[in-house]
N, C-alpha and C positions, 0 to 999 in steps of 0.2 A: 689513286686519283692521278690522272694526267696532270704534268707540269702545265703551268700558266702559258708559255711558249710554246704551248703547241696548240695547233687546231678542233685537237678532239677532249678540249673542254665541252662537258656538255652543260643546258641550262639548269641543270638539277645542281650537277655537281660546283655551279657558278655562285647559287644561293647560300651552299652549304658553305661555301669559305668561311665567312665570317660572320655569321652565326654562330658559330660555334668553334672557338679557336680550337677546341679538344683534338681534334682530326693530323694534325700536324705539330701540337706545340707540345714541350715537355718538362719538366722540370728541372735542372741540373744537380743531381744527388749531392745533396749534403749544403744545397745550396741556403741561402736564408733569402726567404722571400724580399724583394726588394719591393718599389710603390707602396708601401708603408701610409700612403697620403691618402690611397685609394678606400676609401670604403666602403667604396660600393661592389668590392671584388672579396672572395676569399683569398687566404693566400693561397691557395695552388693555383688562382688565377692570376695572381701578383707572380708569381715564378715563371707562369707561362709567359705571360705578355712580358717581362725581363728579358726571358730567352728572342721570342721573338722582332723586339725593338734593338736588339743591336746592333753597332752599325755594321752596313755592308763590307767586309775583306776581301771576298772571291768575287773578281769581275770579268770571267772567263763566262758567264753565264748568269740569267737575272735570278732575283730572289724569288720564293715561292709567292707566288699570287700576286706578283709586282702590278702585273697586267691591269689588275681588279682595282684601280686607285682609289675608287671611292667604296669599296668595300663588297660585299651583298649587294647592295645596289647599283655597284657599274654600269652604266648602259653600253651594252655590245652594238648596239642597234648599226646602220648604216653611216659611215662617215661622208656627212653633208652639210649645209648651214640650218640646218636645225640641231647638230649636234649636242649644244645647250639647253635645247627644251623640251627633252625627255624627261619622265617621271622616273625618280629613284626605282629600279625595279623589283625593289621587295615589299612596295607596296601592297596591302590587301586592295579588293575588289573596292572596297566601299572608299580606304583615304585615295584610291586613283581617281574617283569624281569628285572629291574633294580637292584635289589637284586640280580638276578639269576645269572645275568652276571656278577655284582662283585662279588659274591662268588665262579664264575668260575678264575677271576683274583687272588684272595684270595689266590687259590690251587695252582696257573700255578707255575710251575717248570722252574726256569728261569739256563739259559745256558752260558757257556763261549765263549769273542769274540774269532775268527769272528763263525759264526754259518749259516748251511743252515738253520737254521729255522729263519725266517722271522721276526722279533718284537720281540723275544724270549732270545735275547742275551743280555749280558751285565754284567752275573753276577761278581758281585767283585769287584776290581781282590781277593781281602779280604773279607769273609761273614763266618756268624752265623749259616746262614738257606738259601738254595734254594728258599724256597718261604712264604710266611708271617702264611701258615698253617704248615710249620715246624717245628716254635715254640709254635704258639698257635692250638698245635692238639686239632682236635674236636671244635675248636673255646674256648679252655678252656682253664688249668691250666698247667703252666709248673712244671718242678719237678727238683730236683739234679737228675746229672748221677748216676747209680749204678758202686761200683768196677768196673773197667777197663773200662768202658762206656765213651766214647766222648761225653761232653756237647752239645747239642742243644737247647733245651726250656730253657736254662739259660747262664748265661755268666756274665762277669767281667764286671763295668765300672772301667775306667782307669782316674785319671790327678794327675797331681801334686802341691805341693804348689805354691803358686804365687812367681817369683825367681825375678822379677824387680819393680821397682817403677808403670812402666807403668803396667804390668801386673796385681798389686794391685790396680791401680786405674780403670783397667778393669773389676774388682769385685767389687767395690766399687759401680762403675756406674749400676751394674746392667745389661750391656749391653752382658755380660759374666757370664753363670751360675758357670764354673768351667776354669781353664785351661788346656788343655789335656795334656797328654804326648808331648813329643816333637819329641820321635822315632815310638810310640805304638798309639798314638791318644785317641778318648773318648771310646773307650772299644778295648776290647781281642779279635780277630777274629780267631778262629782256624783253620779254613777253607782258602783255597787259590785255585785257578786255577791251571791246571798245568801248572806244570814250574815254579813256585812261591812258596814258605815256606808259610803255617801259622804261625800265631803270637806266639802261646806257647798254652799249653794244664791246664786249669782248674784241680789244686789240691785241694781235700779236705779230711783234716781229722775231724775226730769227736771223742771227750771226753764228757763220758756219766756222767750226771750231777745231783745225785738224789735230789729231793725235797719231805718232809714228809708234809703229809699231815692233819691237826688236828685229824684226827682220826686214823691217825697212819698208811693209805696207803703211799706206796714208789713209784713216779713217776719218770721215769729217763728220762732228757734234754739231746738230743744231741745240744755239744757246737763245731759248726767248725771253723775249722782255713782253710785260703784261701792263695795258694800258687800259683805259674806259673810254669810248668816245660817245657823245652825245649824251651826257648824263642828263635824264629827264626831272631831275627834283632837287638841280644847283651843284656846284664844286661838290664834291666826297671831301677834299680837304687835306693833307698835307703830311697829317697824322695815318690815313688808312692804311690797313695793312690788306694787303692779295694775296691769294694763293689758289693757285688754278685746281680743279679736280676734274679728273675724266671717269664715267661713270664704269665701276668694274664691273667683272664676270661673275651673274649670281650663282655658279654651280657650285655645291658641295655645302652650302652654309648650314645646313640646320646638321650637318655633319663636324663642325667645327665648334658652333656651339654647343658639340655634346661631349670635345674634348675636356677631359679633367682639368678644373684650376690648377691643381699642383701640378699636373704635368706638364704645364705653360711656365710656371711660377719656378720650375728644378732646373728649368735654363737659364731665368735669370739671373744676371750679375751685374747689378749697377754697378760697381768700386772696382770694377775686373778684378778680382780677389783671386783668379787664378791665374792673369798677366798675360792671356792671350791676345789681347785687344779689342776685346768683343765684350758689351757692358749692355746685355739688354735690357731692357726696362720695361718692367708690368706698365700698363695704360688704364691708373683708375680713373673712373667716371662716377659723378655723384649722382646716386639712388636717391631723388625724392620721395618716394611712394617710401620709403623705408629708413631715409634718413642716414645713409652710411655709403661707403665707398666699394663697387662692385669691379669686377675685370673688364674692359672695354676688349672687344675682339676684333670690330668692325668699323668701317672704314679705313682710308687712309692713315689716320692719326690714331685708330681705334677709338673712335668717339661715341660708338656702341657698343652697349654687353649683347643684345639681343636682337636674332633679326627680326623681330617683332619690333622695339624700339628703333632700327634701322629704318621698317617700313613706316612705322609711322610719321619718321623727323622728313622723309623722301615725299611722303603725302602732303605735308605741311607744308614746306622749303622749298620742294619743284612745283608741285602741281596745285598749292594753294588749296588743299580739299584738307579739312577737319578731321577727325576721327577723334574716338574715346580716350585715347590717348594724348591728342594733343585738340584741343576741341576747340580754339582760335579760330573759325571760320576763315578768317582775312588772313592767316598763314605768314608771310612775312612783311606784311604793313606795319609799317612803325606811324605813331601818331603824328609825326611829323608830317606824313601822307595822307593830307586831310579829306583828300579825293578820293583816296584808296577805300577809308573807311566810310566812305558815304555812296560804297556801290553797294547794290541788293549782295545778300551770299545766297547759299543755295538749302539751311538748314530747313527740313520739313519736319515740323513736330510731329507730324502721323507716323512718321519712322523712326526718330528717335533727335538729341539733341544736338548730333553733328551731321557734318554733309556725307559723310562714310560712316554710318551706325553700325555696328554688330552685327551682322558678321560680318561686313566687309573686310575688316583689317584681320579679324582671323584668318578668312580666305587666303586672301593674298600673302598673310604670312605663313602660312599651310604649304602655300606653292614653292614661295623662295624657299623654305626650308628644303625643300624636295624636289627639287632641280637636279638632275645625278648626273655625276661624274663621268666622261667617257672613256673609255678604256683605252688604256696605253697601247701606240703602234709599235713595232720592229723593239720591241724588250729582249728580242735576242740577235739581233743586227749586232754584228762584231765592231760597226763603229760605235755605234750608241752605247755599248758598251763599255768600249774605250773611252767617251765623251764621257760616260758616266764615273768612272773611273778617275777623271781627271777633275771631274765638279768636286770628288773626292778630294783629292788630293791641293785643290787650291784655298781650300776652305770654307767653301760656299754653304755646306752643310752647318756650319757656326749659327747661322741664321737661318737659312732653309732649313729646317729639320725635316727628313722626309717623313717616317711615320709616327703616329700614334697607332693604340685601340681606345675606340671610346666608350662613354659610362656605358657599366650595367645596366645603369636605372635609367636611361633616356629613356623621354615621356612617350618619344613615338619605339615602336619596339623595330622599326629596321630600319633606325640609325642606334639601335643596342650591341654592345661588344664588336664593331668593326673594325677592323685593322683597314687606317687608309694612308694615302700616302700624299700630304697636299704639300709638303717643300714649304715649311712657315713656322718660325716659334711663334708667333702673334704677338712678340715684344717690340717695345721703339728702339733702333737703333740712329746714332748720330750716321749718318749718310754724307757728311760733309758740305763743302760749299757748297759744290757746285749742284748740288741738289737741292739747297737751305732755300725757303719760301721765307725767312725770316717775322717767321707770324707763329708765335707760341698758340696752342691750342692746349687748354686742360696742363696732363702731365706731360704732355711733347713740346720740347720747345721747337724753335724754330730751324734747327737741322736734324731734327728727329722726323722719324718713319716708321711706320708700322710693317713689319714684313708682311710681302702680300704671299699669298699663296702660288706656287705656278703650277698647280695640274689644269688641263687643259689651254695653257699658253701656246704651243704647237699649234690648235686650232683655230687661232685668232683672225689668222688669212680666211679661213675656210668660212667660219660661221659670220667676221664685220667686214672681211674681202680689204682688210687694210695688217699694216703689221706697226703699229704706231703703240708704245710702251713707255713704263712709270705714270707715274700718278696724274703727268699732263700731256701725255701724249709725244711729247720732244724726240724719243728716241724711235727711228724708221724703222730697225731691226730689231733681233736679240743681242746682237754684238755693239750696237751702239748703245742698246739698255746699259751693258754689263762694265764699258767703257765711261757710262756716267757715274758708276759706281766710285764712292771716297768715303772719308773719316775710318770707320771700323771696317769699312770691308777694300779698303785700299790695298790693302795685302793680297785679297784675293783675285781685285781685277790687276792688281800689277803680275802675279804669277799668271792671268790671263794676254796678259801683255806680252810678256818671256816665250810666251809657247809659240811654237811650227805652225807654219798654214794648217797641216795635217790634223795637228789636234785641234788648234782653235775649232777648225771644222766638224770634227766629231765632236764637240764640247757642245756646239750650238745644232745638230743631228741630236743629241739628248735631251736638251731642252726642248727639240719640238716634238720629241715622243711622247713627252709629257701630256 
């Protein structure tokens, strides 16, 4: 089989990578199977994937199948802004229309009650976005509004401190990741139906923040400050807590939800118990349907186990449309919004008892799960190499873990035994001030973060035609992202700090191969 680095990969031999690790992996004699956690593996598959998860040492040249980031399903396809919205391509014939039609749900433009159009209604009466490609255009990256621009692909979350005994021992329990507002709810909705006020409009200013760099470059940090103006339903109050979010990049996710718990859970080290500085932190989220406490992977704070519950809290909280899941019609009306609760919703009993019945929310979480990966450019560019070499050596990979393989038993069978490469333990780390929204969410407090993923970060020019990074957009580039970095990964952006024009520049040449 032709290396990844070369052209004459063909499409046969692209599917067979990982599908089946047997072709290149082996076991090391005498070795004892390591993944112990995995049970969904023999051990001869526990030794393979051992051998093949370790980390990179020769950076004279990429790893085998580095190319493939998101496994078997990499899309080779044309690099363009549709990049993102390719189907995983080891799809079968039949889950590719199943993709088609969720990603027609994806776009649909939903409407205020009552409405002639048929299934179509319901939106609000308060929302973010008409429809779940509103905010994640292109199936990518959201960004800050520009001057006078109305927020879309971002928004406020809202709560407040806990004000009762009971309301503290509702955080306590875990069964409450935050308390919302008591007039405003869990976020800002700027948008309303008519006849209705939205909530208030997204302010931000920004103070440019220079940082010298050892060799005597000047980089300037935009630092913003988050405001509400025109709040439609009285003062928020004095107590609230903000924290901005810009909507991420859906590729790879039903590929991430198929990583093994303990393989998330073997990086953890809250106590830093082996004194590197790096103390990750699992992000539980409480199971009602079950009563116990599961691994959260998704979002920012990881406030989701499942992109299924992802989609449906994004149906509810942006777009004010119901589902089986969260079946609220009025989404995030609080009773205080007496107006709110006294518009028509859009529930049609002939369909079922929410405004998105069955199969809707499958659809659409059929789709996000199956978003694929684009395949890594210049994996043997002697810079990118060097850049990569040097992510190495600063410590980036502490937190960024590049690969896994994932379960055997995944429910779809091509996100089964992949080796992918998504740069994430999906733990919280402290991030420091200057990153701190100071608003505890669940088990994140208020300078914690959930490492995001960076495959496909490189193409964030190409598919949002912006390069605006972290969780609010604040950072313009890749090197101001990395320059915002503090708390546990200060190490690493200070070792990015020390370095040559030469390498900083092949470091962030890496990052956009990704």
């Amino acid at each position: 089989m032709p290396k990844i680095g070369q052209a004459a990969l063909t499409a046969k031999a692209a599917l067979a990578i990982t599908v089946s690790l047997n072709v290149f992996l082996s076991a090391p004699a005498g070795a004892e199977p390591a993944f112990g956690h995995r049970t969904d593996l023999s051990a001869k598959d526990r030794a393979r994937i051992e051998a093949v998860l370790q980390p990179a040492t020769d950076f004279s040249k990429p790893e085998k199948y580095e190319r493939m980031q998101g496994g078997a399903g990499t899309s080779r396809k044309r690099i363009n802004q549709d990049s993102f919205s390719h189907p995983t391509q080891n799809l079968s014939f039949e889950e590719e229309q199943e993709f088609k039609v969720g990603n027609g749900l994806f776009k649909k433009l939903w409407v205020s009650s009552p409405s002639s159009t048929q299934a179509s209604d319901g939106l609000g009466p308060l929302y973010n976005a008409r429809s779940c490609q509103g905010c994640h255009l292109k199936d990518g990256r959201g960004r800050p509004p520009e001057p006078g621009e109305r927020a879309v692909s971002m928004f406020l979350r809202l709560s407040i401190k806990p004000q009762t005994e009971e309301q503290k021992a509702l955080l306590d329990s875990g069964k409450a990741p935050v308390i919302p507002h008591p007039v405003y709810g869990g976020q800002l909705q700027s948008f309303a139906v008519p006849g209705l006020a939205g909530e208030g409009e997204m302010k931000i200013t920004y103070e440019e923040v220079p940082v010298e760099l050892a060799d005597g470059t000047v980089v300037s940090l935009r630092k913003p400050t988050y405001a509400i103006d025109n709040p439609g339903y009285g003062p928020l109050g004095e107590d609230t807590l903000i924290s901005p979010r810009v909507a991420p990049p859906m590729i790879g996710l039903g590929l991430l939800e198929q990583v093994h718990e303990g393989d998330i859970l073997a990086n953890a080290d809250p106590e830093d118990t082996d004194g590197d500085g790096i103390s990750g932190r699992p992000a539980w989220v409480y199971d009602a349907d079950n009563d116990t406490k599961v691994l959260g992977r998704f979002g920012w704070k990881g406030a989701n186990p499942t992109v299924r519950a992802q989609a449906a809290g994004a149906f509810s909280g942006d777009v004010g449309i119901s589902t089986p899941d969260k079946p609220n019609p009025y989404g995030d009306c609080t009773e205080a919004q007496e107006a709110c609760y006294a518009q028509p919703n859009g529930v049609q009993p002939r369909f079922g008892d929410t405004e998105a019945p069955d199969p809707v929310l499958d659809l659409v979480t059929f789709y996000s799960e199956n978003l694929a990966v684009p395949a890594r450019r210049n994996v043997d560019d002697p810079q990118v190499l060097r850049g990569k070499e040097l992510f190495y050596a600063a410590g980036c990979t502490s937190c960024h873990t590049p690969k896994y393989v994932t379960r055997r038993d995944a429910p779809t069978k091509a996100h089964q035994f992949q080796l992918i490469w998504p740069y994430t333990d999906m733990l919280l780390h402290d991030m420091g001030e200057g990153l701190a929204d100071d608003r505890p969410f669940g088990e994140a407090n208020g300078r914690e973060w959930k490492t995001p993923p960076l495959w496909g970060i490189g193409l964030t020019k190409t598919v949002n035609d912006h390069t605006y990074f972290l969780h609010d957009g604040r950072a313009r580039n890749l090197l101001e992202a990395v320059l915002w970095h503090g708390g546990e990964a200060e190490a690493a952006k200070q070792a990015v700090v020390a370095m040559e024009q030469s390498d900083r520049e092949a470091l962030i040449k890496f990052l956009e191969s990704l």
